[in-house]
C-alpha positions as CSV (number, residue, x, y, z in Angstrom):
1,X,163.7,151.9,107.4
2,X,163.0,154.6,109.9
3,X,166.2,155.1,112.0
4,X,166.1,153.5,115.8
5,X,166.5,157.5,116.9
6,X,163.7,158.6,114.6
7,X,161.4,155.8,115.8
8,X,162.1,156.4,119.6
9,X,160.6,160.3,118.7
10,X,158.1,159.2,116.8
11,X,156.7,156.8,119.9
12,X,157.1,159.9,122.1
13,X,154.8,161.9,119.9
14,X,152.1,159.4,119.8
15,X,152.6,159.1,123.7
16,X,152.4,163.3,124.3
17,X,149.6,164.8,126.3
18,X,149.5,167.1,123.6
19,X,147.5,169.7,126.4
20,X,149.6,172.8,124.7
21,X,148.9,173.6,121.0
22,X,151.2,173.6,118.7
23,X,153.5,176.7,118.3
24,X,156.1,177.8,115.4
25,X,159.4,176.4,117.2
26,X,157.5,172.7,117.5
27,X,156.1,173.1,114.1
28,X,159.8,173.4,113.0
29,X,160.9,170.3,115.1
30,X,157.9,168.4,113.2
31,X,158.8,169.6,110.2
32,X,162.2,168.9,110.5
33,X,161.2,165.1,111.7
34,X,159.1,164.8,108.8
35,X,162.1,165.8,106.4
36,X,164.1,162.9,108.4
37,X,161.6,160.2,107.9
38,X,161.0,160.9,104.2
39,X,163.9,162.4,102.7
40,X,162.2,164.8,101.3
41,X,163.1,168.6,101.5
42,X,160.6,171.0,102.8
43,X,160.3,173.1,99.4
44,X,158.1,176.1,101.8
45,X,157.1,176.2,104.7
46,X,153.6,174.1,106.1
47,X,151.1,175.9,108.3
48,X,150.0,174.0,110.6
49,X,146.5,174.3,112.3
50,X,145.0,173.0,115.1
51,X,141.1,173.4,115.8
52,X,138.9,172.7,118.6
53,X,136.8,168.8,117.9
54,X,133.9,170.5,116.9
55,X,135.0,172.7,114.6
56,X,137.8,170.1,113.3
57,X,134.8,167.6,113.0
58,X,133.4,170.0,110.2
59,X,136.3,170.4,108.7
60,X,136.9,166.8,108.3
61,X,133.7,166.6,106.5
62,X,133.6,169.0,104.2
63,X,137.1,167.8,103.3
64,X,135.3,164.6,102.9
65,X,132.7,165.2,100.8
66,X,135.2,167.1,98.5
67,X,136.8,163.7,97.8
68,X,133.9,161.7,98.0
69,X,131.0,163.8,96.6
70,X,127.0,163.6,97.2
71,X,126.3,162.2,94.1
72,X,129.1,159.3,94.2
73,X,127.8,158.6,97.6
74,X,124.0,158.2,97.0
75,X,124.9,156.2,93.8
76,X,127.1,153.9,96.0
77,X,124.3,153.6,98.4
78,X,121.6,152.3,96.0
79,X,124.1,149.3,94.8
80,X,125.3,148.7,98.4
81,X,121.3,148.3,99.2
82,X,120.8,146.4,96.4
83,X,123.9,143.6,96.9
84,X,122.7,143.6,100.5
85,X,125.2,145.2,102.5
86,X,123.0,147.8,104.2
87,X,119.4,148.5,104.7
88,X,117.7,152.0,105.9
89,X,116.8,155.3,104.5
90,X,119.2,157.5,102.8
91,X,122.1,158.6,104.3
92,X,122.5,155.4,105.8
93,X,125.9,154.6,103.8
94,X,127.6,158.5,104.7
95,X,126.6,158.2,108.5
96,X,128.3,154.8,108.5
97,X,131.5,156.2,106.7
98,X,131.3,159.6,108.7
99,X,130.9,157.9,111.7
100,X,134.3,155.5,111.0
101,X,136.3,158.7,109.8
102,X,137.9,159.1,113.6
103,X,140.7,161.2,112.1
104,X,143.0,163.3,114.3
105,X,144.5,165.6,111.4
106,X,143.9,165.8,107.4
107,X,145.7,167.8,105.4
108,X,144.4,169.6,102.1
109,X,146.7,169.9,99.5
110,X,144.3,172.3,97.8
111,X,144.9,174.9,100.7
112,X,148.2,173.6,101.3
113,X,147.5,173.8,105.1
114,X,147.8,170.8,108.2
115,X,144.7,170.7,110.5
116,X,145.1,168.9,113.3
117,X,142.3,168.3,116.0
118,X,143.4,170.4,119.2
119,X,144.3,168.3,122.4
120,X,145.8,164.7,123.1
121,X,147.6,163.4,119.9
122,X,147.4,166.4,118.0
123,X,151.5,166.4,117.7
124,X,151.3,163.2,116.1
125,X,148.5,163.7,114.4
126,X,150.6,166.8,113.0
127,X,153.7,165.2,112.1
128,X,151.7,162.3,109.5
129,X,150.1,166.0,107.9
130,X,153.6,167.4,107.6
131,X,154.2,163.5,105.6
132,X,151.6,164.7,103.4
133,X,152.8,168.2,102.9
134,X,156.1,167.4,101.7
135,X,154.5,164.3,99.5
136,X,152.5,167.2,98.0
137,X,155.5,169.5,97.6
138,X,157.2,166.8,95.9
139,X,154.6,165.3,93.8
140,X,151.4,167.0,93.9
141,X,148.6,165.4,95.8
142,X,146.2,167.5,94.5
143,X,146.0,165.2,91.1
144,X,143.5,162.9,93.2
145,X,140.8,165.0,92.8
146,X,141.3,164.2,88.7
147,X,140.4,161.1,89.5
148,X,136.4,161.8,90.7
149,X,135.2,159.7,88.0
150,X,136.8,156.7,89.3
151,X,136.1,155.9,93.0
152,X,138.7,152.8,92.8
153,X,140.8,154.9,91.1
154,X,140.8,157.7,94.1
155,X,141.1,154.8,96.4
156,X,144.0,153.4,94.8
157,X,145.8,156.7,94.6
158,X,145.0,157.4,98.5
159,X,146.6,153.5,98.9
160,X,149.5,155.2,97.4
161,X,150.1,157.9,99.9
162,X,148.7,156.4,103.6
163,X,150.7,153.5,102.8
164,X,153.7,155.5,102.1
165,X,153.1,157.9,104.9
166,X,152.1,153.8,107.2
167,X,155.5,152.7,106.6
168,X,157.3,156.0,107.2
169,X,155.5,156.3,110.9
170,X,153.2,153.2,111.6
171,X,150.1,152.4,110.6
172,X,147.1,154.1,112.4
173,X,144.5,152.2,114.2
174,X,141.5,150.7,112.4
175,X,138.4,148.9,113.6
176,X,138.2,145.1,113.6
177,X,136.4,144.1,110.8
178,X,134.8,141.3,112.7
179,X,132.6,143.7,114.7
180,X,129.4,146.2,113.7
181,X,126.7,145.4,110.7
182,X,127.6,143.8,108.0
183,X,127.7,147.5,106.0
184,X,130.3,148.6,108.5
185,X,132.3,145.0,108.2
186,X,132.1,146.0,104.5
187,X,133.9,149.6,105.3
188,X,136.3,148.8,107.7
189,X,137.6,146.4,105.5
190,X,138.0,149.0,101.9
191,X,139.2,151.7,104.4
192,X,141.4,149.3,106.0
193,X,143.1,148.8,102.3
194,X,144.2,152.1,102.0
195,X,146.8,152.1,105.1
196,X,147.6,148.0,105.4
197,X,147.6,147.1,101.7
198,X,149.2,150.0,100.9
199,X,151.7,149.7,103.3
200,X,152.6,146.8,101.9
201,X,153.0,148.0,98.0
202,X,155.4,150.6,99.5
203,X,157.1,147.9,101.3
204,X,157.6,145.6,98.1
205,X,158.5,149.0,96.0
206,X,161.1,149.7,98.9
207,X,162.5,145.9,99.1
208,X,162.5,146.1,95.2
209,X,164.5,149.7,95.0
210,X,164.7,151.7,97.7
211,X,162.9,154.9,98.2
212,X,163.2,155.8,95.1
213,X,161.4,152.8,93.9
214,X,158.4,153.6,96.7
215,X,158.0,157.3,95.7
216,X,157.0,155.7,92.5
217,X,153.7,155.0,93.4
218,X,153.3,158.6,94.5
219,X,155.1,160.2,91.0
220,X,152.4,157.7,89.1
221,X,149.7,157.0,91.5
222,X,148.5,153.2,90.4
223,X,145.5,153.4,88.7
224,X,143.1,150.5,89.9
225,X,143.1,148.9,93.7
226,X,144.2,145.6,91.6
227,X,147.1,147.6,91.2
228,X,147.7,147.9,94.8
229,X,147.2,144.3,95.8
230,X,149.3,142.8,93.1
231,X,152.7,144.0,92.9
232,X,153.5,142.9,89.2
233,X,150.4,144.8,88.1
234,X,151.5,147.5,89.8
235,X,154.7,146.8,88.0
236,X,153.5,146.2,84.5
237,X,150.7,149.6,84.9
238,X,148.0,147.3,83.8
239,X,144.9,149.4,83.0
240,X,141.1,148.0,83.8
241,X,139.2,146.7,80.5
242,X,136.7,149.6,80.2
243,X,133.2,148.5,80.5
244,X,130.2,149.8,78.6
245,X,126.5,149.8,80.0
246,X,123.6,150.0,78.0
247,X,122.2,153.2,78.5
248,X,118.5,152.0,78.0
249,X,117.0,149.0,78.4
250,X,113.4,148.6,77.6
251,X,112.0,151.0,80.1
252,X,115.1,150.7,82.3
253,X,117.2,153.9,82.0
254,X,120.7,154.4,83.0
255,X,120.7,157.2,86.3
256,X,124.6,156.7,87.6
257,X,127.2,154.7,87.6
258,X,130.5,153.9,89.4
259,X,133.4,151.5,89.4
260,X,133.8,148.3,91.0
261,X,136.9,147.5,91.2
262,X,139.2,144.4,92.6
263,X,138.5,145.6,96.1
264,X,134.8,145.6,96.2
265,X,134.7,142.2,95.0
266,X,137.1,141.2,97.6
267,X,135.2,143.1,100.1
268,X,131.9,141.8,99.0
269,X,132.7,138.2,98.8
270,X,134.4,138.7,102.5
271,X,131.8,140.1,104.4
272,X,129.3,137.4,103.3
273,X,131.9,134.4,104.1
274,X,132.1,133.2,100.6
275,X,134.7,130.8,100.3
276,X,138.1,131.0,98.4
277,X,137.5,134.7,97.7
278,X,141.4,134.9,96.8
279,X,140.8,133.0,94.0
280,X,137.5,134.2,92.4
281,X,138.4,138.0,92.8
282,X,142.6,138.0,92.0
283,X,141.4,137.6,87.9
284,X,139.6,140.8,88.4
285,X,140.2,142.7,85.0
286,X,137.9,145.3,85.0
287,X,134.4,146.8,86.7
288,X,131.7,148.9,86.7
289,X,128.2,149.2,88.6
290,X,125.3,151.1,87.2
291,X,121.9,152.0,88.6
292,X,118.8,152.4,86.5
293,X,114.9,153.4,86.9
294,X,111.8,153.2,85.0
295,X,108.4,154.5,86.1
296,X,108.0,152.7,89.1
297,X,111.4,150.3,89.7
298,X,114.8,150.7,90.2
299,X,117.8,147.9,89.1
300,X,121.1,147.7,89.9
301,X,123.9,146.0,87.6
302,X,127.2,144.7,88.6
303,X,129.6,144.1,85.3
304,X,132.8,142.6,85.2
305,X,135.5,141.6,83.3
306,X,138.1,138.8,84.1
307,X,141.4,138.2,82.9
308,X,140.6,134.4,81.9
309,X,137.5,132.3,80.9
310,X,138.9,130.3,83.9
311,X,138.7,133.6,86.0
312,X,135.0,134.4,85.2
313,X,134.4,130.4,86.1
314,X,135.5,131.2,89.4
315,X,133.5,134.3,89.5
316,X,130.3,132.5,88.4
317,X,131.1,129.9,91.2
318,X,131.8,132.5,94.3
319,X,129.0,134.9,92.9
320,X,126.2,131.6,93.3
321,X,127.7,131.6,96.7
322,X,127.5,135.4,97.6
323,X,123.7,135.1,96.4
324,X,123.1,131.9,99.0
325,X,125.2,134.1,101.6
326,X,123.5,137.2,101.6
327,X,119.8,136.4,100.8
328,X,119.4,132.6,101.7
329,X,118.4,130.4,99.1
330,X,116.0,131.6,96.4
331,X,114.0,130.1,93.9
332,X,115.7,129.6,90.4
333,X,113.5,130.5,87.4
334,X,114.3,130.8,83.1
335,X,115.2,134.1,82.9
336,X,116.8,136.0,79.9
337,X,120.1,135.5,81.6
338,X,121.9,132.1,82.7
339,X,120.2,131.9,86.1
340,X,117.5,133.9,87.8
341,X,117.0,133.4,91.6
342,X,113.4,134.8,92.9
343,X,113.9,136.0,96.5
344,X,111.9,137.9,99.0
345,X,111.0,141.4,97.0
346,X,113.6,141.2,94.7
347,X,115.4,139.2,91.6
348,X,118.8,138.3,91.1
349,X,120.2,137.6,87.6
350,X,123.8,136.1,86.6
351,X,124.8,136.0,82.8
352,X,128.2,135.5,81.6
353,X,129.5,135.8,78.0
354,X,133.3,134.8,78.0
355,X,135.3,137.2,79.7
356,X,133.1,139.2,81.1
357,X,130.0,139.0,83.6
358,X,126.5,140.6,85.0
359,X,125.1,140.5,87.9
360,X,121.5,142.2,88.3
361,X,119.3,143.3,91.1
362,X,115.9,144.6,89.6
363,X,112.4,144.0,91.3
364,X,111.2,140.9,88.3
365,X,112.2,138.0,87.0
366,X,112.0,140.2,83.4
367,X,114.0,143.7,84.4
368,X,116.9,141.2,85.8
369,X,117.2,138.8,82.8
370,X,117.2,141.8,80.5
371,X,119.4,144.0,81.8
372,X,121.9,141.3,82.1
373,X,121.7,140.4,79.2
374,X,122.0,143.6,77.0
375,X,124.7,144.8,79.5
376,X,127.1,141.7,78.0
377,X,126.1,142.5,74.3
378,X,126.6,146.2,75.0
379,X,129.8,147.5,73.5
């Protein structure tokens, strides 16, 4: 627990003009509150580095897209567009995300350097970078970018950190997930994960063992957002089932893929009001979304894997519901899978086999049914 005297400075921070920048004898005083309110020792010292808004803006962006690259980001967009979470050109899904990033300060562990965005706030801003700096002293931050592969993986591990750094000083602000599109609803609530639900796995590691207990998460970041939002996964380092996708399917072949992990189904099932979304998504056991193209179509596929048969019940049940939610009812046709729905310019299959699940968006009744299919008997 912060101390009542480190709490009353951390309030005056946040409460600073911040007019005058930041000079060595502050940086020491924010340095030296940082040390306080993690107990960790400053192994060198941090440089600190505040820039103007525009030229912090762009710095804040590239620092983005170095943890979030191009690729990962169009191939996110595509199965966003397809499960109906955002329509638009490309680019839609990075000007939402860019445009939600309202950041004060980042801190790049690769550099080893602070930057905080000149004026108002940039003391505070500065202290939760100096949080950072010593976490990366202490336990090397810079392993995130090992985990490129797995977006829920680098989401996780980020969980790890902000909530860490959210208990230490308070949790910054976020939008309310109630306002904006229904793309933006989706964001605010994944980048909302990373400070509240993280908060709260360093707050059960802390009630379980102290500080040493919390700084857990940070020695071995957990590797799935299930992870995070379960506290005895966490606990028992249970790993995702990997998932296999057919590379080719008829004339459908495989251009990207991505995870999807406990907290996109949560996300997904919330945005579109599906009931008892606690339920269908905390048997989550695995994920993994793939887009492919032929000639002249393009299908995405959602697979999963649940913990129980009575799990991927649940799934089968909330995922009927997301369909009705987000596209209004369709028309159910035989497919190759368990159900088809025919909508307005697109197809939606479901299959299940067991444990594990598919859900397809392709442009026919045949891609859908297909694709589902083989991605179940895959592997």
């Amino acid at each position: 627990m912060i101390r009542p005297l480190l709490a009353i400075l951390v309030a005056a921070l946040v409460a600073a003009p911040g007019a005058v920048a930041i000079d060595a004898k502050q940086a020491q005083a924010l340095l030296r509150l940082a040390v306080k309110a993690t107990g960790l020792t400053a192994q060198e010292r941090v440089r600190i580095v505040a820039e103007p808004a525009v030229r912090f803006r762009q710095r804040r962006v590239a620092l983005f897209d170095r943890a979030y690259p191009r690729a990962a980001q169009a191939h996110d967009e595509k199965v966003y567009r397809a499960l109906g979470l955002l329509s638009g050109g490309n680019g839609t899904l990075r000007k939402a995300l860019l445009a939600l990033d309202t950041r004060a300060g980042v801190y790049d562990p690769v550099a080893g350097v602070a930057y905080v965005q000149s004026g108002k706030g940039e003391r505070a801003a500065a202290l939760r970078q100096l949080v950072h700096a010593l976490q990366d002293q202490h336990f090397d931050l810079n392993r995130i970018r090992r985990l490129a592969g797995s977006r829920d993986a680098t989401v996780a591990a980020t969980a790890a950190i902000e909530g860490h750094a959210s208990l230490l000083l308070g949790v910054p602000p976020t939008p309310k997930p109630g306002a904006g599109s229904t793309l933006t609803r989706f964001l605010v609530l994944e980048q909302g994960f990373v400070s509240t639900v993280g908060r709260r796995l360093a707050a059960d590691l802390r009630n379980l063992g102290g500080a040493p207990a919390v700084r857990t998460a940070l020695r071995r970041f957990p590797a799935t957002t299930e992870q995070v939002f379960h506290l005895d996964k966490f606990l028992q380092r249970e790993r995702a089932e990997p998932i296999v996708v057919p590379d080719r399917v008829e004339d459908l072949q495989l251009r990207s893929t991505g995870t999807f992990g406990e907290l996109d189904v949560r996300a997904l099932l919330a945005v579109f009001g599906v009931p008892g979304l606690d339920a269908a998504a905390a048997g989550w056991g695995g994920g993994r979304s793939a887009v492919y193209r032929d000639a002249a179509t393009e299908a995405v596929l959602v697979s999963l894997a649940w913990d129980s048969e009575a799990n991927a019940t649940q799934w089968a049940a909330a995922a009927t519901a997301y369909v009705e939610a987000a596209f209004g009812e369709g028309t159910l046709t035989e497919c190759a899978a368990t159900a088809c729905w025919i909508l307005s310019g697109r197809t939606i299959a479901f299959d299940r086999l067991g444990v594990h699940t598919a859900l397809v968006v392709a442009a026919d009744v045949k891609h859908a049914g297909e694709l589902a299919r083989a991605a179940l008997l895959t592997g």
